[in-house]
C-alpha positions in Angstrom: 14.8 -8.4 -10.6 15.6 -11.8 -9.0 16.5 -14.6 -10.8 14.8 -17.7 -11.4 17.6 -19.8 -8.7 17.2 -16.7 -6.7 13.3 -17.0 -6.4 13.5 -20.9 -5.9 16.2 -20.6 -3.1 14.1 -18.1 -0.8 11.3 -20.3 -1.6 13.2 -23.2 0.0 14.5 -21.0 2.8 11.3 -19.8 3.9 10.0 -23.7 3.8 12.9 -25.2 5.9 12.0 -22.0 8.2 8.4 -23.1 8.4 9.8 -26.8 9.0 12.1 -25.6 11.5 8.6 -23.7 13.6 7.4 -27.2 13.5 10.8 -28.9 14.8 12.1 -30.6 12.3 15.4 -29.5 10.6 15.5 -29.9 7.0 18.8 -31.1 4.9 19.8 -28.9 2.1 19.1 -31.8 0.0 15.4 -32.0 0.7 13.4 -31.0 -2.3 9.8 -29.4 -0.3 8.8 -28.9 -3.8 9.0 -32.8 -4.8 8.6 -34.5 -1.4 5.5 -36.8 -1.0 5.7 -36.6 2.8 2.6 -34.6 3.3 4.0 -32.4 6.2 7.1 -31.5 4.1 4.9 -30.7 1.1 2.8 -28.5 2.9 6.0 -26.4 3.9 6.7 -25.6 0.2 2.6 -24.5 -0.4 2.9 -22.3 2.9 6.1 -20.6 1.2 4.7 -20.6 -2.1 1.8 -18.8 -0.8 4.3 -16.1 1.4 6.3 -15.6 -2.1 2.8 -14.6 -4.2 1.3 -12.8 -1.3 4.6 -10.7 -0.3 6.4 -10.4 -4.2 3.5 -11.6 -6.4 6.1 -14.3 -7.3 5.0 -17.9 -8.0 7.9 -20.0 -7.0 6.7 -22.8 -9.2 7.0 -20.3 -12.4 10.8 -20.5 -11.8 11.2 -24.2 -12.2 8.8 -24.0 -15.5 11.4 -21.5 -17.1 
């Protein structure tokens, strides 16, 4: 079983991935998650939807534990 930081940091992996398709590199400091740039929050609902569709994980679960 993964933990909570475990499921968060794929989470943000597969964002900066995402942002990364769309060229744009992403600092380790950027929170997907909490970011009202539009683009950037999309990133963390595309991975969020990978996470529940591939592990039936919701990323935002981890953050509410």
């Amino acid at each position: 079983m993964r933990t909570d930081q475990e499921i968060r940091t794929q989470t943000w992996d597969l964002a900066a991935r995402f942002y990364k398709l769309m060229g744009n590199d992403a600092p380790s400091t950027l929170s997907f998650r909490e970011s009202s740039h539009p683009q950037e929050r999309l990133m963390w609902e595309m991975a969020r939807e990978a996470q529940i569709l591939l592990t039936d994980t919701d990323p935002d679960d981890a953050f509410d534990e």
